[in-house]
PDB file of N, CA, C and O in Angstrom:
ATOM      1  N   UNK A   1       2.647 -37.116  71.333  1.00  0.00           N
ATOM      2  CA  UNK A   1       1.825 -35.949  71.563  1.00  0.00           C
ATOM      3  C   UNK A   1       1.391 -35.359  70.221  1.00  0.00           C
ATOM      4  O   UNK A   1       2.184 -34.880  69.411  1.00  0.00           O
ATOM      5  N   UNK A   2       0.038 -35.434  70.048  1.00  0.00           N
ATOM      6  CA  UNK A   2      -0.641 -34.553  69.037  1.00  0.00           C
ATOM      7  C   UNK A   2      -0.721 -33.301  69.264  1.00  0.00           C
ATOM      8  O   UNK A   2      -1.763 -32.998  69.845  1.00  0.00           O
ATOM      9  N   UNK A   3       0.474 -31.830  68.867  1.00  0.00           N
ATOM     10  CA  UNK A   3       0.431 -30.382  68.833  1.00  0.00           C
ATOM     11  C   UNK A   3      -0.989 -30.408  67.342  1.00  0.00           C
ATOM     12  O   UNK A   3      -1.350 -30.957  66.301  1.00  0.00           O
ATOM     13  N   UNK A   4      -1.237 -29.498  68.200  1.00  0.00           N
ATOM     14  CA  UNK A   4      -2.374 -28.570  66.982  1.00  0.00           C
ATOM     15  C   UNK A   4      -1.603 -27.436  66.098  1.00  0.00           C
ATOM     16  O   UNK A   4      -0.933 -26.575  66.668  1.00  0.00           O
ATOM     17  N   UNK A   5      -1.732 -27.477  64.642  1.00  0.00           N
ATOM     18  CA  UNK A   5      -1.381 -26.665  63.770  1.00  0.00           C
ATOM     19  C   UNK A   5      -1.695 -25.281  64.376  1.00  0.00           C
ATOM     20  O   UNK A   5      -2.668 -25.328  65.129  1.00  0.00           O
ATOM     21  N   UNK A   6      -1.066 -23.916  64.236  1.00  0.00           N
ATOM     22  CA  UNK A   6      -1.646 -23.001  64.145  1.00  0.00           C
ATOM     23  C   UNK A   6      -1.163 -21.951  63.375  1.00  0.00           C
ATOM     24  O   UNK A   6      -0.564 -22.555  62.485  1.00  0.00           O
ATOM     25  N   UNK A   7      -1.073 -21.073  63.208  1.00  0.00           N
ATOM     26  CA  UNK A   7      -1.012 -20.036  62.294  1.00  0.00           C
ATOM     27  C   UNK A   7      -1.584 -20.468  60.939  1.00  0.00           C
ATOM     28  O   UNK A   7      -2.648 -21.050  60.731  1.00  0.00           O
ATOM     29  N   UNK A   8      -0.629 -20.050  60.032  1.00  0.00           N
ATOM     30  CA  UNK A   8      -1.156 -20.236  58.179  1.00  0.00           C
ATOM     31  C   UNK A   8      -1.593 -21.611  57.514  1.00  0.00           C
ATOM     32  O   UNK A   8      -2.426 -22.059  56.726  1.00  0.00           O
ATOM     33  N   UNK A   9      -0.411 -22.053  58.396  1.00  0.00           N
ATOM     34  CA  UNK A   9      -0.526 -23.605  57.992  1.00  0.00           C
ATOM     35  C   UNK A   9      -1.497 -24.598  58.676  1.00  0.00           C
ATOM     36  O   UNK A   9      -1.422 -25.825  58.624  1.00  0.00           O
ATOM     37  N   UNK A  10      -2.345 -23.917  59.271  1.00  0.00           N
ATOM     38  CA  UNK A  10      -3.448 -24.515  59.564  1.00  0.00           C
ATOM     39  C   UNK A  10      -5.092 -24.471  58.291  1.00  0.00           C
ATOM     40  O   UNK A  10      -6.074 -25.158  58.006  1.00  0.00           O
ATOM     41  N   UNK A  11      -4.548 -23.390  57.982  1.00  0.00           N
ATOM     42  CA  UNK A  11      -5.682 -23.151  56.549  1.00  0.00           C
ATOM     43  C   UNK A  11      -4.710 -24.518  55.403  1.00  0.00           C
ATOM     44  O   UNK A  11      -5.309 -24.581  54.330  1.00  0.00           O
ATOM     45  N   UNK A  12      -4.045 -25.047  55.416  1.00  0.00           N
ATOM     46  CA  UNK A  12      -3.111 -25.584  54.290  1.00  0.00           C
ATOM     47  C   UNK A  12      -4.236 -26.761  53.789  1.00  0.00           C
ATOM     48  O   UNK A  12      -4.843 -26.713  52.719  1.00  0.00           O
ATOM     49  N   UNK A  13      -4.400 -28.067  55.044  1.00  0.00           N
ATOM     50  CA  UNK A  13      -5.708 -28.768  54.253  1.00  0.00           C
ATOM     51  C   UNK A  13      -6.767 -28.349  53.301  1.00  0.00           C
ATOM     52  O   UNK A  13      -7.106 -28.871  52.239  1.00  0.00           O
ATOM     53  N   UNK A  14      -7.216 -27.292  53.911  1.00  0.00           N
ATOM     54  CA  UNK A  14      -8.784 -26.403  53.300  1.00  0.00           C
ATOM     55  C   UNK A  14      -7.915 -26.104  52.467  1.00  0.00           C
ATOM     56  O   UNK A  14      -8.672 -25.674  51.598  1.00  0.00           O
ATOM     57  N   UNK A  15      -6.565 -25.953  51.898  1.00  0.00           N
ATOM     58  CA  UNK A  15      -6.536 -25.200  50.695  1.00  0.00           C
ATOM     59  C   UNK A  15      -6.022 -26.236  49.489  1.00  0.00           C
ATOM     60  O   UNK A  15      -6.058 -26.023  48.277  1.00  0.00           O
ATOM     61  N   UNK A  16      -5.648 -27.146  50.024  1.00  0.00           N
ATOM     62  CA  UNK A  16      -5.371 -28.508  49.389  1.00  0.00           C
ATOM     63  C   UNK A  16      -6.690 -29.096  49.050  1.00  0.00           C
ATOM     64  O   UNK A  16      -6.737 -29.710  47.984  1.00  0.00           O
ATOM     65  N   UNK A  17      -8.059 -28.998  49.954  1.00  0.00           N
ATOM     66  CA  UNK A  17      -8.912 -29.997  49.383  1.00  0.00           C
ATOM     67  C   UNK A  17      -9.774 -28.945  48.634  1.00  0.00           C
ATOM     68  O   UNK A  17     -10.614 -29.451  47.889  1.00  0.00           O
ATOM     69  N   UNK A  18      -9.749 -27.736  48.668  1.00  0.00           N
ATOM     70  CA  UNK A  18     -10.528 -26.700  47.924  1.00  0.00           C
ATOM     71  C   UNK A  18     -10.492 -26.535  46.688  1.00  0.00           C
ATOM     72  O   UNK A  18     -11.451 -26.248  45.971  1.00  0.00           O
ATOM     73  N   UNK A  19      -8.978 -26.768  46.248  1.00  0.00           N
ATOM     74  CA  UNK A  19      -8.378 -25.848  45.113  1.00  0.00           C
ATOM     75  C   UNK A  19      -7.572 -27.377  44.589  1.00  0.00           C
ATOM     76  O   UNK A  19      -6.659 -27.137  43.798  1.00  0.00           O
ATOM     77  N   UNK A  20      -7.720 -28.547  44.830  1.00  0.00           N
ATOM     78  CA  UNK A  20      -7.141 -30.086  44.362  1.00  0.00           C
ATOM     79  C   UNK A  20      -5.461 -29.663  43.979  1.00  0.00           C
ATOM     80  O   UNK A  20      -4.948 -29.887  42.883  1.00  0.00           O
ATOM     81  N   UNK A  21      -4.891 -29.129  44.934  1.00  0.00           N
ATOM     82  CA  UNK A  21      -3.781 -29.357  44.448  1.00  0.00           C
ATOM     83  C   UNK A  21      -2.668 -29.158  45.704  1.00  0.00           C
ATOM     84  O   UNK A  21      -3.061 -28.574  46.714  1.00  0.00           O
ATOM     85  N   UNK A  22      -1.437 -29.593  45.643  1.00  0.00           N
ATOM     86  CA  UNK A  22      -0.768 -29.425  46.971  1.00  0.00           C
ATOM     87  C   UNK A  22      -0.564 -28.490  47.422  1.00  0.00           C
ATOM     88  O   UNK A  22      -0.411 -27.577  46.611  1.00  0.00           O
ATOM     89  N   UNK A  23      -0.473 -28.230  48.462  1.00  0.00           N
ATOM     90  CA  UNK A  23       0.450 -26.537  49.346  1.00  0.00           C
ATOM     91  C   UNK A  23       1.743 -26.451  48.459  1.00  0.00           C
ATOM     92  O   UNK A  23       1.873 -25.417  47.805  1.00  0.00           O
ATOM     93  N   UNK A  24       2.508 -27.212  48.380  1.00  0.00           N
ATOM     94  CA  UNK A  24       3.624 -27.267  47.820  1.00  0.00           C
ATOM     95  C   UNK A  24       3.429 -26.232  45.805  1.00  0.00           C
ATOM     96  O   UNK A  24       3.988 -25.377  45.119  1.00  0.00           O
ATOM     97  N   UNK A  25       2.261 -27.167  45.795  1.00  0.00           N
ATOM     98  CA  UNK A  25       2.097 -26.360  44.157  1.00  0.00           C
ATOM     99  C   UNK A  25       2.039 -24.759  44.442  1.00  0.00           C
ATOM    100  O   UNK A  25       2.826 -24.040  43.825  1.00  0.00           O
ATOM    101  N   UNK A  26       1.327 -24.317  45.158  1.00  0.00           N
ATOM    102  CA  UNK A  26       1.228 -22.725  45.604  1.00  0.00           C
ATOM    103  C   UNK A  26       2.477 -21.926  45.957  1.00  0.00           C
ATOM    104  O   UNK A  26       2.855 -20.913  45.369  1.00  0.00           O
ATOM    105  N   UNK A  27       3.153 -22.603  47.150  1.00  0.00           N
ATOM    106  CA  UNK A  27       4.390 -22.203  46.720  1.00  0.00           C
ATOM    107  C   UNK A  27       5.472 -21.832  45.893  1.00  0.00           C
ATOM    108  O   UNK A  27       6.277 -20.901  45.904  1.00  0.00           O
ATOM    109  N   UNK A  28       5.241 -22.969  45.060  1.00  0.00           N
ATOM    110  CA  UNK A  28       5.733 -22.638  43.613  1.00  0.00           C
ATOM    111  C   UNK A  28       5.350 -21.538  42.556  1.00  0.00           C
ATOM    112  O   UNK A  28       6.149 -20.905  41.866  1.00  0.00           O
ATOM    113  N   UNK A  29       4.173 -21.444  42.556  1.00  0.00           N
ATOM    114  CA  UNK A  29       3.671 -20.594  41.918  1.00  0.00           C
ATOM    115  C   UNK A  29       4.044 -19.025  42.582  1.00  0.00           C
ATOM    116  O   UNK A  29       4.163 -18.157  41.717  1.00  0.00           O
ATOM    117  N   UNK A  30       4.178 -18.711  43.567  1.00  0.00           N
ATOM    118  CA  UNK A  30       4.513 -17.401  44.432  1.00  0.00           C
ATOM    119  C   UNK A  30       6.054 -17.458  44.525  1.00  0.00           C
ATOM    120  O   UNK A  30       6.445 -16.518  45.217  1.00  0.00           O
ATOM    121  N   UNK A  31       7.022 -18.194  44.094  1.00  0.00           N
ATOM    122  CA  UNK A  31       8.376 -18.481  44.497  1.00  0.00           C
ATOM    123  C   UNK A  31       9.016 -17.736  44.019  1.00  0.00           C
ATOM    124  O   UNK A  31      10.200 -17.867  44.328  1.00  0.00           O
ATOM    125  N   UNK A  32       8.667 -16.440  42.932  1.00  0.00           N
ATOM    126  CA  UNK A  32       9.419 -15.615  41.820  1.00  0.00           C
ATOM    127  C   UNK A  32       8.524 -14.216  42.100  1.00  0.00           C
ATOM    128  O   UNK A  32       8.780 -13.103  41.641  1.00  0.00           O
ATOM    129  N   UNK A  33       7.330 -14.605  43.037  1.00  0.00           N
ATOM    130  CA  UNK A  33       6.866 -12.987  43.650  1.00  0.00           C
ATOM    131  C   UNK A  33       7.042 -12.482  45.035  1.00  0.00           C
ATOM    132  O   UNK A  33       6.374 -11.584  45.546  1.00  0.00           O
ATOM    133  N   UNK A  34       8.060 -13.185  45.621  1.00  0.00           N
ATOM    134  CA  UNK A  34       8.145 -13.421  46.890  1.00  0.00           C
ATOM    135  C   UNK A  34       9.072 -11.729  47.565  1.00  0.00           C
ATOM    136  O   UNK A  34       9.463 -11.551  48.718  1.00  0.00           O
ATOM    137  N   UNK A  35       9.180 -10.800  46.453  1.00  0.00           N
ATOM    138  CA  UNK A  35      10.018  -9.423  46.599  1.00  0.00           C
ATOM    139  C   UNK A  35       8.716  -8.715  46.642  1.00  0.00           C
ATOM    140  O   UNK A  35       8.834  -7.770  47.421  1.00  0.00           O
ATOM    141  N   UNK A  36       7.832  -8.756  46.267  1.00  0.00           N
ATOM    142  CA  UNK A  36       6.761  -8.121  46.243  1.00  0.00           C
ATOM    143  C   UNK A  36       5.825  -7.409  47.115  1.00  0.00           C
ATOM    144  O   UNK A  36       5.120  -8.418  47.128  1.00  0.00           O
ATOM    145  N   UNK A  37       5.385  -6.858  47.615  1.00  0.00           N
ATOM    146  CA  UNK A  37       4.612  -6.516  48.840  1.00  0.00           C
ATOM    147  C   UNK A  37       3.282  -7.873  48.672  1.00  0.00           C
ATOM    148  O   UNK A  37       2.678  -8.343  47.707  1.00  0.00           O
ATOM    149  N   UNK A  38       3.267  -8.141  50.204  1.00  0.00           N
ATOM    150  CA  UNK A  38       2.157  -8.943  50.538  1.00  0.00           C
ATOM    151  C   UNK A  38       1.049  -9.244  49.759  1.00  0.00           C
ATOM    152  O   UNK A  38       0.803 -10.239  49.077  1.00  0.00           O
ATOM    153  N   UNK A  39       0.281  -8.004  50.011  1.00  0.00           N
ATOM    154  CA  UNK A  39      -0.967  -7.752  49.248  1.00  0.00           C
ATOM    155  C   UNK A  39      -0.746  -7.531  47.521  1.00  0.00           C
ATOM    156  O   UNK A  39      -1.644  -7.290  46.715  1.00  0.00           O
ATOM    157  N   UNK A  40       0.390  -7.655  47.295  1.00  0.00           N
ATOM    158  CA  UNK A  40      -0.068  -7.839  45.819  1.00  0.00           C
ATOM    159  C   UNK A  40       0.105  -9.261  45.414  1.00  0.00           C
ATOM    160  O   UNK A  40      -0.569  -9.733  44.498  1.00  0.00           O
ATOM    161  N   UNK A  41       0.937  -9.919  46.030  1.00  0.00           N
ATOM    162  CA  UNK A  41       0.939 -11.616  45.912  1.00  0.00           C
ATOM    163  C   UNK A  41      -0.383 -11.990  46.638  1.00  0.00           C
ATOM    164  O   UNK A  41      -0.847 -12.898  45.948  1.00  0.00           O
ATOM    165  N   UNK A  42      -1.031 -11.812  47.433  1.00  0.00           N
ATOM    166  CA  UNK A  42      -2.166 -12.042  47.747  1.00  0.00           C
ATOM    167  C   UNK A  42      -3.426 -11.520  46.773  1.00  0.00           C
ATOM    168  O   UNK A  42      -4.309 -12.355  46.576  1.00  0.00           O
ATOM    169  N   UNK A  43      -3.542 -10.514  46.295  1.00  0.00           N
ATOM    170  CA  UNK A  43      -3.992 -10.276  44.576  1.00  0.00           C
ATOM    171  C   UNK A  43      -4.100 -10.979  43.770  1.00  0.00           C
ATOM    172  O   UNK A  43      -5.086 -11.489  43.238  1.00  0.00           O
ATOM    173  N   UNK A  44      -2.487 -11.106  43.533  1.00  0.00           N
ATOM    174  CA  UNK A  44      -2.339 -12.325  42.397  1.00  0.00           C
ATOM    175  C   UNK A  44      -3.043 -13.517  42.395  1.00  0.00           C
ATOM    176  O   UNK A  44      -3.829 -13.911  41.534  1.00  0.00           O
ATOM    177  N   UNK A  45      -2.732 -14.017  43.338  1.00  0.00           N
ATOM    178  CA  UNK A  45      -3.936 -15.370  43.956  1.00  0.00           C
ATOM    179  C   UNK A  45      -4.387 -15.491  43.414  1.00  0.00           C
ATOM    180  O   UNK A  45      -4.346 -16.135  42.366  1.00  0.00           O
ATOM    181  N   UNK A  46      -5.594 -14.437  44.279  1.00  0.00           N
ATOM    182  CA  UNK A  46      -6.912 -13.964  43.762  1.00  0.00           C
ATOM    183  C   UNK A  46      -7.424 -14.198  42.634  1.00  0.00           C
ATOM    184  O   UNK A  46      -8.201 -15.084  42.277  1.00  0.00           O
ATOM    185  N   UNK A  47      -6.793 -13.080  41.903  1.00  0.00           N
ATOM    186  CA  UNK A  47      -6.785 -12.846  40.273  1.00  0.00           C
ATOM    187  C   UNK A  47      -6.838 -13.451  39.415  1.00  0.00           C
ATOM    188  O   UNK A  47      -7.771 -13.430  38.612  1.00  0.00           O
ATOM    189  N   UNK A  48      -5.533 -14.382  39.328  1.00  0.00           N
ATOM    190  CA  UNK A  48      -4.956 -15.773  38.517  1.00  0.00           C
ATOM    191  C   UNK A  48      -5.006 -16.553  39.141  1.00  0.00           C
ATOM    192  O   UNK A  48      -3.791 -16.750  39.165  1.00  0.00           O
ATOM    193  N   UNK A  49      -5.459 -17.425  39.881  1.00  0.00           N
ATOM    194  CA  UNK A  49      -5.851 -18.517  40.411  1.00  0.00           C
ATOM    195  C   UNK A  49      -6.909 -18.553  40.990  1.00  0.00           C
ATOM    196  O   UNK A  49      -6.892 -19.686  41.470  1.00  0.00           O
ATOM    197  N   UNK A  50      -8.235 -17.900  41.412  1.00  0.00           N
ATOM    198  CA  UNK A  50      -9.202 -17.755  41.560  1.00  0.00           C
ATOM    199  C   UNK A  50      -9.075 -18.160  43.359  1.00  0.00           C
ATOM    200  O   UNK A  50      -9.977 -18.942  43.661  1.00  0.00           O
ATOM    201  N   UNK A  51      -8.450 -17.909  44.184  1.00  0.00           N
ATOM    202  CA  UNK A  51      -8.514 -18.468  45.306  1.00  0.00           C
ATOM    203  C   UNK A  51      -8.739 -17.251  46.360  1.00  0.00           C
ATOM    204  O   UNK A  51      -8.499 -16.054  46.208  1.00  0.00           O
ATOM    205  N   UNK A  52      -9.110 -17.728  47.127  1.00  0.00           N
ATOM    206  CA  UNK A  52     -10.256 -16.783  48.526  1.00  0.00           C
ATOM    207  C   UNK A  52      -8.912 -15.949  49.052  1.00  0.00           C
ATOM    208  O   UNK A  52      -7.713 -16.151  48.858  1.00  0.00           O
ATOM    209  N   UNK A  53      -9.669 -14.868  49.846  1.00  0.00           N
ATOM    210  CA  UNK A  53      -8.597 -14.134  50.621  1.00  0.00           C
ATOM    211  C   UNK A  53      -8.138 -14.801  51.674  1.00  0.00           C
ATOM    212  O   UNK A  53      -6.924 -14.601  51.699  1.00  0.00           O
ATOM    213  N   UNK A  54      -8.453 -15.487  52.559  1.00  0.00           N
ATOM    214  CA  UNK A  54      -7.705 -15.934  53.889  1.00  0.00           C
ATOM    215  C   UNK A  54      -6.989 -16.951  52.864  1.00  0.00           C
ATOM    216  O   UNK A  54      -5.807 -17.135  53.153  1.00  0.00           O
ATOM    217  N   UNK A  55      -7.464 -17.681  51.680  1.00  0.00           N
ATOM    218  CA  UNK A  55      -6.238 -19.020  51.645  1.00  0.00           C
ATOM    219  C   UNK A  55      -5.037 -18.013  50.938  1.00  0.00           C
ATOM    220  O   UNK A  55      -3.855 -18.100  51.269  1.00  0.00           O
ATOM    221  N   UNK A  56      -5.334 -17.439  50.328  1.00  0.00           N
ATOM    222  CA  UNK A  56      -4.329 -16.464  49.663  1.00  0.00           C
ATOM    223  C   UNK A  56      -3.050 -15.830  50.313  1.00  0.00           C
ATOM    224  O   UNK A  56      -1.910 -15.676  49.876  1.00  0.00           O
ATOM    225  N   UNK A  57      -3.754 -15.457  51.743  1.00  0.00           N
ATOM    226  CA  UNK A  57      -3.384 -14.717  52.719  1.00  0.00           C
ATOM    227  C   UNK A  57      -2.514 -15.495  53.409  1.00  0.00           C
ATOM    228  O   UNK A  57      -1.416 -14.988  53.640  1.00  0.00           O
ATOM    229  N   UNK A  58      -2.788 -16.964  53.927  1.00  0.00           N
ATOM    230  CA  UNK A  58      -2.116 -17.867  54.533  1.00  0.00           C
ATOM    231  C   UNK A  58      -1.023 -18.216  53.893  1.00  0.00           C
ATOM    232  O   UNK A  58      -0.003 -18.280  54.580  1.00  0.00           O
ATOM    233  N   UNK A  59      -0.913 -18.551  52.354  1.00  0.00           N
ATOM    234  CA  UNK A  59       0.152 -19.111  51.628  1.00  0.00           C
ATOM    235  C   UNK A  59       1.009 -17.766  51.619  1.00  0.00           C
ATOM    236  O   UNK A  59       2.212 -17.872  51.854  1.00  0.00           O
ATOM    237  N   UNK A  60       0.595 -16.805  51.423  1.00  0.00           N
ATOM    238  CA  UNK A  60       1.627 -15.295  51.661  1.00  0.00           C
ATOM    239  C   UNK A  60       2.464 -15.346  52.367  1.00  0.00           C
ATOM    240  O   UNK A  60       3.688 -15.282  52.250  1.00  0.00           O
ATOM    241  N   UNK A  61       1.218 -15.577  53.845  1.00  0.00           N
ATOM    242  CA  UNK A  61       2.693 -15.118  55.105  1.00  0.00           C
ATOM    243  C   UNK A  61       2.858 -16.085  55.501  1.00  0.00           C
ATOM    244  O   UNK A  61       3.176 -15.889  56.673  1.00  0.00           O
ATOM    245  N   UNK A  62       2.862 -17.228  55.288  1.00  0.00           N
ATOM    246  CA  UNK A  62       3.738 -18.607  55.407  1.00  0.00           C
ATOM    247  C   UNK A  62       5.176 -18.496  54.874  1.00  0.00           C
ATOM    248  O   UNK A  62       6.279 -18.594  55.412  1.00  0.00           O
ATOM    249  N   UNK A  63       4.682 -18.210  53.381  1.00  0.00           N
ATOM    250  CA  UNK A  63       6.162 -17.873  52.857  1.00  0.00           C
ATOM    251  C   UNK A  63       7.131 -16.769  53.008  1.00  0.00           C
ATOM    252  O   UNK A  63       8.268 -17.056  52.636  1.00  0.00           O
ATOM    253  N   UNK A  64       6.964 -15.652  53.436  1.00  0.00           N
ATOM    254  CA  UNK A  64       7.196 -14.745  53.805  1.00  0.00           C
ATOM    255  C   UNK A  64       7.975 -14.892  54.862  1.00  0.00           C
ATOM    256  O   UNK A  64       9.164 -14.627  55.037  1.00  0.00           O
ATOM    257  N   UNK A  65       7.235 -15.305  55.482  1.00  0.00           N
ATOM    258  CA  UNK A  65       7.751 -15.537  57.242  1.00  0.00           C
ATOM    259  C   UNK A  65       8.870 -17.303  57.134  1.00  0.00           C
ATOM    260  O   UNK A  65       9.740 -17.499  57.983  1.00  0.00           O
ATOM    261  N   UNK A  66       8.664 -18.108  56.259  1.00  0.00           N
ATOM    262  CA  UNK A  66       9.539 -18.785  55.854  1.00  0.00           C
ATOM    263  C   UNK A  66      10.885 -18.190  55.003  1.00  0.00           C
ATOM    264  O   UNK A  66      11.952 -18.718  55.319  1.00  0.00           O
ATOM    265  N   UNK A  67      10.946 -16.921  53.734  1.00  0.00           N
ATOM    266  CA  UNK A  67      12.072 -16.446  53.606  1.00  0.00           C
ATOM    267  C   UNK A  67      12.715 -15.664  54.752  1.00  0.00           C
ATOM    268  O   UNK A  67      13.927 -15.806  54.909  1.00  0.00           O
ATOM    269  N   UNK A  68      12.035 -14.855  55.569  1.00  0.00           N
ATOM    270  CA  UNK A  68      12.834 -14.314  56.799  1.00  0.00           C
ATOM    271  C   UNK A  68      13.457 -15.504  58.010  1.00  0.00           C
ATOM    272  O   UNK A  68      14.047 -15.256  59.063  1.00  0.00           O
ATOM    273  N   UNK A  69      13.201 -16.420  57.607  1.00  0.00           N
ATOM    274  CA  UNK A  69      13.721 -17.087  58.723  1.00  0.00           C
ATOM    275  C   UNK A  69      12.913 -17.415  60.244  1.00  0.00           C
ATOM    276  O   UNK A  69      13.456 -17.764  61.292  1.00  0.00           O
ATOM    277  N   UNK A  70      11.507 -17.191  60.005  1.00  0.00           N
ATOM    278  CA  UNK A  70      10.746 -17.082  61.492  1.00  0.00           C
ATOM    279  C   UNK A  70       9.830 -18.445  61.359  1.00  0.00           C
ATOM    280  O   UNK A  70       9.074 -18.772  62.273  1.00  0.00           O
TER     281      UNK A  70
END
């Protein structure tokens, strides 16, 4: 059975073929701002990595919702 992606990790391709680099690299990069409120790691993105608000947004509360346990 083929399930369909949904939530964040459905933006993850588009952000892999957008920005040439893995989901995994993004993570990394957010792995030491992860105390932070949302929207300022979603900023950061932005800011220093030049990347759009929804992909920004997706890698946020992916991880987010991956440190809480959901």
């Amino acid at each position: 059975m083929n399930e369909k992606v949904k939530g964040p990790a459905s933006y993850f391709p588009s952000i892999e073929k957008t920005y040439g680099q893995p989901i995994g690299h993004w993570f990394e990069v957010i792995k030491d701002k992860l105390e932070l409120p949302h929207m300022q790691i979603v900023a950061f993105l932005k800011e220093t990595h030049g990347l759009g608000h929804g992909h920004a947004n997706a890698i946020v509360a992916h991880q987010l919702a991956a440190k809480k346990g959901a």
